[in-house]
C-alpha positions as MATLAB code, in Angstrom:
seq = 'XXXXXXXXXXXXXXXXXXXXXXXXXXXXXXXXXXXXXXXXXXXXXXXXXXXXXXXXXXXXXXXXXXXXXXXXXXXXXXXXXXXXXXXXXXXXXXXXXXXXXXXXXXXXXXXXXXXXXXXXXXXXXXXXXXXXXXXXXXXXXXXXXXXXXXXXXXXXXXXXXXXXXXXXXXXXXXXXXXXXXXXXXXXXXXXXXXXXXXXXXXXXXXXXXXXXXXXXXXXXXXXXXXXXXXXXXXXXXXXXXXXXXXXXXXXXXXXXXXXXXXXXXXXXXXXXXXXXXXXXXXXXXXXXXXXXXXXXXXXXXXXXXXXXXXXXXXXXXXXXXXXXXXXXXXXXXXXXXXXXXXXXXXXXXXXXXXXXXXXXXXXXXXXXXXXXXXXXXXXXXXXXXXXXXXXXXXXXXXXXXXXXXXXXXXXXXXXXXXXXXXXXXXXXXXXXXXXXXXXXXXXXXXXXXXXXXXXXXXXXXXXXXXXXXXXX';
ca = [
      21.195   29.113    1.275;
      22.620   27.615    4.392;
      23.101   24.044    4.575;
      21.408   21.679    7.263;
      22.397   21.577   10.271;
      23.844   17.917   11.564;
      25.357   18.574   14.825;
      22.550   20.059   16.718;
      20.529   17.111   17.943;
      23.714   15.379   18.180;
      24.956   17.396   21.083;
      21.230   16.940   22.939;
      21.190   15.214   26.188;
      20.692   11.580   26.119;
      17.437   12.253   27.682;
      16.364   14.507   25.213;
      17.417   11.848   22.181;
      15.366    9.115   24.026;
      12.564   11.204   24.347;
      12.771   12.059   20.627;
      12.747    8.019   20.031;
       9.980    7.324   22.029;
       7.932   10.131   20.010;
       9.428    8.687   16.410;
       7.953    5.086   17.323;
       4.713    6.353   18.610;
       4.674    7.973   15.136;
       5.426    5.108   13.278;
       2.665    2.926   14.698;
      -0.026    5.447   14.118;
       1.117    4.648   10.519;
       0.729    1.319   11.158;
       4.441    0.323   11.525;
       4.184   -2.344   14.709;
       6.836   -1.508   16.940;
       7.117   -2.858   20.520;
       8.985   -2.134   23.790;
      12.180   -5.030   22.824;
      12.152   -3.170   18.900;
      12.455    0.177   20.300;
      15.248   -0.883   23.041;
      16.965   -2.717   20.128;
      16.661    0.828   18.000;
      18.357    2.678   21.303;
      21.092    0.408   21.202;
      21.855    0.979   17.694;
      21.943    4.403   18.170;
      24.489    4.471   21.014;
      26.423    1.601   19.033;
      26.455    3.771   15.564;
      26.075    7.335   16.985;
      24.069   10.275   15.632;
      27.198   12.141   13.545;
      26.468    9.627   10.291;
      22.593    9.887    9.660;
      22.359    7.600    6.900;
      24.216    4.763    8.915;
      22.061    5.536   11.590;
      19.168    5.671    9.610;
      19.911    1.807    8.137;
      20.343    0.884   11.707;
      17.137    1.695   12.890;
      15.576    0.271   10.135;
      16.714   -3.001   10.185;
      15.447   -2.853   14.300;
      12.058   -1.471   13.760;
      10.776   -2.857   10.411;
       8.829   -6.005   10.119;
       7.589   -6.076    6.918;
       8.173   -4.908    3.150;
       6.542   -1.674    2.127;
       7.199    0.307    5.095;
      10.562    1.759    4.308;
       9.407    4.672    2.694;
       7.538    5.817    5.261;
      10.250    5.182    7.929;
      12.455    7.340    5.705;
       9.834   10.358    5.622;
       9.547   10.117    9.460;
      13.239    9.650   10.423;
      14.240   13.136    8.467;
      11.904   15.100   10.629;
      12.799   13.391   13.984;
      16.338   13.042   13.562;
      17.427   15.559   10.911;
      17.068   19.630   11.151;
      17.581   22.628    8.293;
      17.194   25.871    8.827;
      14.693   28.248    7.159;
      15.701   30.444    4.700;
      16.318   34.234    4.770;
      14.275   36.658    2.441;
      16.136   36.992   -0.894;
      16.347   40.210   -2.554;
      14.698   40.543   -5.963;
      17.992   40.082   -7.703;
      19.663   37.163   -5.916;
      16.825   34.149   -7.187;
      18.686   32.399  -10.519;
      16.776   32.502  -13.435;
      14.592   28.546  -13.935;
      17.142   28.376  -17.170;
      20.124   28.048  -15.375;
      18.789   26.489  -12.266;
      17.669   23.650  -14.971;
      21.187   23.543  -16.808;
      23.079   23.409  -13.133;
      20.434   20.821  -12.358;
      21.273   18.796  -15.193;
      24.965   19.211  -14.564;
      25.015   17.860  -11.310;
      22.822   14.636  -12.053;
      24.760   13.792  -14.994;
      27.963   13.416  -13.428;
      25.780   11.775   -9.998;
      27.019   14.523   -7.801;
      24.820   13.925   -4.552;
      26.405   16.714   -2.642;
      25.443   19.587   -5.755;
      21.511   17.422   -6.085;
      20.933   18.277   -2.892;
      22.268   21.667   -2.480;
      20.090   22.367   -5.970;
      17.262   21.061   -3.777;
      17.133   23.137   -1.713;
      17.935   26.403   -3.381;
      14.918   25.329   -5.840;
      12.829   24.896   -2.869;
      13.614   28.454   -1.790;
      13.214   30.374   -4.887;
      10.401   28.537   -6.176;
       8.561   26.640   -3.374;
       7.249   28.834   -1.070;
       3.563   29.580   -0.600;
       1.657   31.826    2.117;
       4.479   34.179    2.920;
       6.923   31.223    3.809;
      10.817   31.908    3.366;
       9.677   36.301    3.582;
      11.946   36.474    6.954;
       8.858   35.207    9.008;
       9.750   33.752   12.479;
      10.250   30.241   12.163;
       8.432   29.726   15.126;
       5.673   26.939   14.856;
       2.832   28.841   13.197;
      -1.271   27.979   13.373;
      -2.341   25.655   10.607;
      -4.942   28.993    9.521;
      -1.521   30.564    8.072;
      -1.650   28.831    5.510;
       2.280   29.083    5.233;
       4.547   26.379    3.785;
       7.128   24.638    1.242;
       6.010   22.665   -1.805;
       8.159   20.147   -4.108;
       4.836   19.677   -6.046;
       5.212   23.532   -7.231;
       8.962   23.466   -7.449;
       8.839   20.074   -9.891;
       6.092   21.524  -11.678;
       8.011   24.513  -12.556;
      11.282   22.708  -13.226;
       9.895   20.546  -15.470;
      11.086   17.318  -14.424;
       9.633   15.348  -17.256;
      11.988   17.520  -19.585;
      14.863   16.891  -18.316;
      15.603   12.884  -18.958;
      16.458   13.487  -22.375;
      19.361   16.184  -21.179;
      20.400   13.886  -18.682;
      20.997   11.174  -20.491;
      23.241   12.963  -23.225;
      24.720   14.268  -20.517;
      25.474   11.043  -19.571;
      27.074    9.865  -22.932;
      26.334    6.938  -24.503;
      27.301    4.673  -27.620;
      25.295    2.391  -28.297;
      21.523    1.343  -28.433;
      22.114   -0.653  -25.034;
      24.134    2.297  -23.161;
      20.926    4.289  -24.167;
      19.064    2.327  -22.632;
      20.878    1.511  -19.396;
      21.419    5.537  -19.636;
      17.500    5.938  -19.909;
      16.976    4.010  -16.394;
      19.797    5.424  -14.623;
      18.643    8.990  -15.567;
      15.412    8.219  -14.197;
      16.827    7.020  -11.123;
      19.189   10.135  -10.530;
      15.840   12.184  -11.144;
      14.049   10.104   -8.898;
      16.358   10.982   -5.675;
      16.520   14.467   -6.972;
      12.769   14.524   -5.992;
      13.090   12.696   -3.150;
      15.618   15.361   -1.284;
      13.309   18.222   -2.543;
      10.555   16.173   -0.576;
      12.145   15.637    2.564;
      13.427   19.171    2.344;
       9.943   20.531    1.804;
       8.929   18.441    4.862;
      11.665   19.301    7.366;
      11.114   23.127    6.737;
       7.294   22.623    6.248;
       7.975   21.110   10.410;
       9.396   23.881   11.283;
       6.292   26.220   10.504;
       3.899   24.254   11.800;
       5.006   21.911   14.177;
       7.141   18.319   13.309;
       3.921   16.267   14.791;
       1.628   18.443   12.723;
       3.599   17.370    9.487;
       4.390   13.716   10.816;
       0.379   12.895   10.956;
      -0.716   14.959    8.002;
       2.069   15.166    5.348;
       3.892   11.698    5.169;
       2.685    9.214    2.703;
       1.105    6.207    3.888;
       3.080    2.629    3.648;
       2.055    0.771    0.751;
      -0.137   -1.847    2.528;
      -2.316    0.859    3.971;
      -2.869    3.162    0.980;
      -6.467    2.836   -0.279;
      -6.869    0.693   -3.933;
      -9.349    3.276   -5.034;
      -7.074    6.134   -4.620;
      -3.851    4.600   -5.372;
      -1.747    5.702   -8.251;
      -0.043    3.824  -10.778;
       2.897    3.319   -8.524;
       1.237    2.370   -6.178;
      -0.398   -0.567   -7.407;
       2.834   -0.990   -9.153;
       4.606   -1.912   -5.638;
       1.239   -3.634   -4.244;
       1.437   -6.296   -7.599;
       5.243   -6.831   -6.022;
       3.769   -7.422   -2.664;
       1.784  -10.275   -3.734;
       3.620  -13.614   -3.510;
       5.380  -12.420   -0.142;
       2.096  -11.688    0.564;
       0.724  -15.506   -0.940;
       3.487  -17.186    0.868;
       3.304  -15.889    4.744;
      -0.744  -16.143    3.692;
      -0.404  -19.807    3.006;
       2.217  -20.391    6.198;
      -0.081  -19.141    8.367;
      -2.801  -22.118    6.862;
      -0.276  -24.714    7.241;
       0.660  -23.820   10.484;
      -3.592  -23.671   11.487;
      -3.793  -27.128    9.541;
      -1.546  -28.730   12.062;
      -3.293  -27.150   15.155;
      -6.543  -28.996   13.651;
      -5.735  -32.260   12.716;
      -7.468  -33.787   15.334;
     -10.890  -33.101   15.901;
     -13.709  -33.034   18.840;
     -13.860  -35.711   21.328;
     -15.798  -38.230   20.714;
     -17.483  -39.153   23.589;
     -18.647  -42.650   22.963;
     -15.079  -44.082   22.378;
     -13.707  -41.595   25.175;
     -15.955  -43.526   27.750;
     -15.240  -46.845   26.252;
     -11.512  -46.552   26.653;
     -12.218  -45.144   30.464;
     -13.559  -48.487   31.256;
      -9.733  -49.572   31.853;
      -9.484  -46.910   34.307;
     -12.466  -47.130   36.497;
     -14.486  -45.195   34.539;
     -11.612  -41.686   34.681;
     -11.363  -40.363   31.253;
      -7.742  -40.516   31.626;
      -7.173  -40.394   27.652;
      -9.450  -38.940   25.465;
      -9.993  -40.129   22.126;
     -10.913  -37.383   19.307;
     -12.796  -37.488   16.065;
      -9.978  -37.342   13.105;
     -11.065  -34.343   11.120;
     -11.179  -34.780    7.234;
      -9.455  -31.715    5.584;
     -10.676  -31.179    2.090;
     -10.307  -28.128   -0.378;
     -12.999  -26.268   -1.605;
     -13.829  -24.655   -4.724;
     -13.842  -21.004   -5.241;
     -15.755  -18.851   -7.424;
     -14.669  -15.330   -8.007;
     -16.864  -12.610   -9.866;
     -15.096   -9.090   -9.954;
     -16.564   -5.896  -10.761;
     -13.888   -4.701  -13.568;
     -15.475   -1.227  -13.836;
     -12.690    1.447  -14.224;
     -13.345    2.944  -10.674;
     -12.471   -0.291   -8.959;
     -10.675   -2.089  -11.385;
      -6.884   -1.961   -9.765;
      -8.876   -3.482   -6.920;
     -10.149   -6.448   -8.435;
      -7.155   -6.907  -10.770;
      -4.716   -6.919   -7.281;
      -7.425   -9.501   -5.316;
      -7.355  -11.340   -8.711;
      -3.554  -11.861   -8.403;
      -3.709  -12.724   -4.851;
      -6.362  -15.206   -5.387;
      -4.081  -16.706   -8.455;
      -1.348  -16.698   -5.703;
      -3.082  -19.119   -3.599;
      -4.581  -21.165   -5.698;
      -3.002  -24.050   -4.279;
      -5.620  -23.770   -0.941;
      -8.395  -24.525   -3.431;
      -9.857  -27.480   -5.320;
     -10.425  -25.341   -8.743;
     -10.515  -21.573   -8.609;
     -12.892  -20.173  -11.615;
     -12.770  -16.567  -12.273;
     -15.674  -13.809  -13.852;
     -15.268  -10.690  -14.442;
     -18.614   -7.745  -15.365;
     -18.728   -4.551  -16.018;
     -22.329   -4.500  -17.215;
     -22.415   -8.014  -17.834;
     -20.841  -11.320  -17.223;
     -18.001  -13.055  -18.617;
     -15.890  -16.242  -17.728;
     -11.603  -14.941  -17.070;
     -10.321  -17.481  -15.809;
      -7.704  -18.254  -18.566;
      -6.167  -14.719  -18.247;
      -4.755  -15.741  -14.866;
      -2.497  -18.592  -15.258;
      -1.097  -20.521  -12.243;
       2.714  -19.213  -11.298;
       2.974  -16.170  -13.884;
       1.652  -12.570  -12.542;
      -0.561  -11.002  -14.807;
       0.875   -8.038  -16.272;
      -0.151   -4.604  -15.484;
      -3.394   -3.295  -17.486;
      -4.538   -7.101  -17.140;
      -8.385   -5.590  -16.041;
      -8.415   -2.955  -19.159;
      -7.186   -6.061  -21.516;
     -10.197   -8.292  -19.905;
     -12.728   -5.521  -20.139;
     -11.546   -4.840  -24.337;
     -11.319   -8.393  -25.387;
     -14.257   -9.939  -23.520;
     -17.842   -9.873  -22.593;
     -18.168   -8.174  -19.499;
     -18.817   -4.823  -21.126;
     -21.560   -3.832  -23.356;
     -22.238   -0.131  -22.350;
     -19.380    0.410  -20.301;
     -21.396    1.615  -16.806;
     -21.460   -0.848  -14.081;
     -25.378   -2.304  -13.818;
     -24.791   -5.245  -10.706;
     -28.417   -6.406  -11.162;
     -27.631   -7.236  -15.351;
     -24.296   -8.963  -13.888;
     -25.591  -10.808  -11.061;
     -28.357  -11.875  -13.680;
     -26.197  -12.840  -16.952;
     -24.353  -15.006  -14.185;
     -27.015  -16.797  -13.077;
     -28.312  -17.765  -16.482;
     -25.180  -18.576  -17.832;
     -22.918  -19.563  -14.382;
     -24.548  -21.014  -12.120;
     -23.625  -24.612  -11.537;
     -20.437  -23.248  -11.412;
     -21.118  -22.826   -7.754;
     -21.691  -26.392   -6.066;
     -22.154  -27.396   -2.173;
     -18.269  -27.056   -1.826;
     -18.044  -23.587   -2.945;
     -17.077  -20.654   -1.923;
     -17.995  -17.589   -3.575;
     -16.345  -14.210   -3.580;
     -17.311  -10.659   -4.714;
     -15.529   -8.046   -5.479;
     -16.929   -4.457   -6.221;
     -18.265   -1.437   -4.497;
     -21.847   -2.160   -5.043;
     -22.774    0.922   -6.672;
     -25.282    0.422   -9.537;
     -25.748    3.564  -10.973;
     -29.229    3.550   -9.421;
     -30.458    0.373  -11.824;
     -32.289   -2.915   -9.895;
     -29.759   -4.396   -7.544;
     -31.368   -7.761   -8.280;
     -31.274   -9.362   -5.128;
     -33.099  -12.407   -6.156;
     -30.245  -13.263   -8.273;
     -27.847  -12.770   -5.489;
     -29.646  -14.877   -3.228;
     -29.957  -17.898   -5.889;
     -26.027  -17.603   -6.010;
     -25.914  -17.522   -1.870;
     -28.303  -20.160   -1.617;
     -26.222  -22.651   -4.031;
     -22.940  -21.881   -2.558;
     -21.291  -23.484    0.645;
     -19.603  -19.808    1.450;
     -20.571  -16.355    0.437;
     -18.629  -13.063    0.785;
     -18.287   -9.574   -0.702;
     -15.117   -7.776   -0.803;
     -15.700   -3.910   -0.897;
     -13.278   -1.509   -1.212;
     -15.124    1.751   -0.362;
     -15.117    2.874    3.665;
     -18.077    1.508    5.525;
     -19.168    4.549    6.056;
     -19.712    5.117    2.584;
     -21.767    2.137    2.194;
     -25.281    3.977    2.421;
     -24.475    7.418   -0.375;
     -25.248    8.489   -3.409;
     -26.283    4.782   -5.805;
     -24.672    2.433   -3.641;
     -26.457   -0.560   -2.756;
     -24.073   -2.043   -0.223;
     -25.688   -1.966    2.671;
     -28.800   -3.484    1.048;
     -26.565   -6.625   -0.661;
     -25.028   -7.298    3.435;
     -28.275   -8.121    4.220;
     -28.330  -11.133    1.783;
     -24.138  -11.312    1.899;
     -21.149  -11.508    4.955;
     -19.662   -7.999    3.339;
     -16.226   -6.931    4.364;
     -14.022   -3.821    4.076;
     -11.112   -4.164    2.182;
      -9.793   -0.804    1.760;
      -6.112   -1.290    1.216;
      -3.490   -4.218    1.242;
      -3.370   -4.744    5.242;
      -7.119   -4.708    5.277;
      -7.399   -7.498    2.180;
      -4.630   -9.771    4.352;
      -6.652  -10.186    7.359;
     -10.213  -10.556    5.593;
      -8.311  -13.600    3.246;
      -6.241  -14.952    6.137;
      -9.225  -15.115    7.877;
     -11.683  -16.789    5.071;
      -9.268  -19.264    3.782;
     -10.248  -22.742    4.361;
      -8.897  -24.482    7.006;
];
């Protein structure tokens, strides 16, 4: 296996290297990293100041000019190895030379025990090349850019999945040594950790050589995960939401900021004409200073009812904890939850504390909003209105989350329109594409005639619909 080559771009033109920059941040805004004209001069300079012989120096660099805002450093990471690292393909190996799984495992092992970053990545990619390849990739093919119709490329998802990866924590960590209950556990997280970078390299291996075959902007737009703030709720996987629960009070705090800072614009009102002309009678009659209305701020209620089905329930249990988050912009914040029917959770969200993960699952077992376990809106919307409504008043505002599919039952949109009717604000929160809105049993497009409905699709899309429909 030969190792990656670091010199090569090094030795490029500076022309060439600013060319390569300007494609890297065109890159990273189409994954919706903002970065302007004074960011990317700022990451230029850092690259002449650090130079391109240490990439991880450079690579911290960079960063710290081009990133705004936490969750995007994963996805920096991804694109900086394919625009400013290389490797070379792999030749065909004859049918004796591949190492058996057993000892590639032990080796593996070996060299994460004793936190050897030098043998974990070499093991990366000589696991790659013996058990990664798919669609004649790594058969002595040209490494010329190749149609997507090959079908060539490198997978880590196939090497892990052979490896075993799961497996091997318990190996590590006696590798490791340990002597107590407490070094076991300490052991335990660090193992995981070591294992966790061992993936990581076979990624951005599989990616760099995967660029290779079909073209670095191919693989920039197609295979590099999204930031966290624009990966969808309804798709997202455990750790996912796991890092979107952490972006919540940053989240809460530049959310409520950004009200202050709108409060003080606003503290004084219209003119008021009457008193305007009044004081102009000192100046011949020139409205030389106007006199406005004082504005009187007040907080309003909010009313939340969230659909806790299990399709959209790390949805409504994220917009929950946001909602907890800024509970200080409201009067009194009351929270429902349904599934099939509707049930008062307000208490399992408590002011200051994050709920803990599973919160929706712990709602939907030891409460009311289940009794057949399929989501039925009309039922909901109906069991809240008998039982509910004068939660909603003149000053409320009222907010639903869900994805307005019924199952095909009666969207009941009576019931919805009593709630609309009572409440000073009404909005819907949907988490499915717009697009979707009119498929299959979904009555969205049917409740936005009766409702302001809004897309809310990910983390970025949920800031600027709240931002936007916080009181002010």
């Amino acid at each position: 296996m030969t190792a990656p080559s670091q010199q090569g771009r090094s030795q490029q033109p500076p022309e060439v290297m600013t060319d390569r920059l300007v494609e890297f941040v065109t890159l990273l805004r189409d994954h919706g990293i903002t970065a302007g004209p004074s960011e990317t001069i700022d990451a230029a300079k850092a690259m002449l100041a650090l130079g391109l012989s240490d990439r991880n120096r450079l690579r911290s660099g960079m960063a710290a000019c081009l990133l705004r805002r936490n969750g995007q450093r994963a996805v920096f990471d991804q694109l900086f190895d394919l625009y400013f690292l290389t490797t070379e393909q792999p030749q065909a190996a004859s049918p004796a030379t591949p190492e058996s799984i057993e000892s590639l495992r032990d080796r593996l092992v070996d060299a994460l025990s004793a936190d050897d970053p030098g043998a974990t990545a070499d093991l990366a990619r000589q696991a790659l090349t013996e058990l990664g390849a798919y669609g004649g990739a790594g058969s002595g093919q040209s490494t010329t850019p190749v149609t997507t119709a090959s079908g060539a490329g490198w997978s880590s998802y196939l090497t892990l999945k052979t490896l075993r990866p799961e497996d091997l924590i318990d190996l590590i960590d006696a590798g490791m040594g340990r002597t107590d209950q407490l070094d076991s556990t300490v052991n335990t997280i660090e193992a995981n950790r070591r294992l966790a970078a061992f993936r990581t390299a076979l990624q951005s291996e599989a990616r760099l050589r995967s660029a290779q075959l079909r073209g670095t902007e191919y693989i920039a737009r197609r295979g590099v995960q999204s930031s966290t703030d624009q990966v969808d709720f309804l798709g997202a996987r455990e750790q996912d939401l796991a890092e979107m629960r952490r972006l919540v009070h940053p989240l809460a705090r530049k959310l409520a900021t950004r009200l202050a800072a709108r409060r003080r614009k606003s503290v004084r009102g219209h003119i008021d004409m009457r008193r305007t002309l009044r004081r102009s009678m000192a100046t011949g009659g020139v409205p030389i200073d106007p006199v406005l209305r004082s504005r009187k701020h007040g907080r309003p209620d909010l009313v939340v009812l969230a659909d806790l089905s299990g399709s959209v329930a790390g949805f409504a249990e994220f917009t929950l904890q946001l909602i907890q988050a800024l509970q200080d912009q409201f009067t009194k914040v009351r929270s429902f939850g349904f599934v099939d029917t509707c049930d008062e959770i307000t208490d399992y969200f408590t002011r200051g504390e994050p709920p803990a993960p599973g919160t929706a699952a712990r709602i939907v077992r030891d409460t009311n909003v289940a009794r057949y376990g399929s989501s039925n809106y009309g039922e909901s919307l109906q069991g809240f209105t008998d039982s509910y409504l004068d939660a909603i008043g003149p000053r409320t505002s009222l907010l639903i989350l869900g994805d307005a599919r019924t199952n095909r039952t009666d969207p009941n949109l009576a019931a919805l329109q009593s709630m609309c009717d009572r409440a000073k604000h009404a909005y819907w929160l949907n988490p499915e594409p717009a697009t979707s809105w009119s498929t299959g049993d979904s009555a969205a497009t049917v409740y936005a005639d009766h409702i302001t409905m809004h897309e809310c699709r990910n983390v970025k899309q949920l800031t600027e619909v709240i931002s936007r429909l916080l009181p002010a």
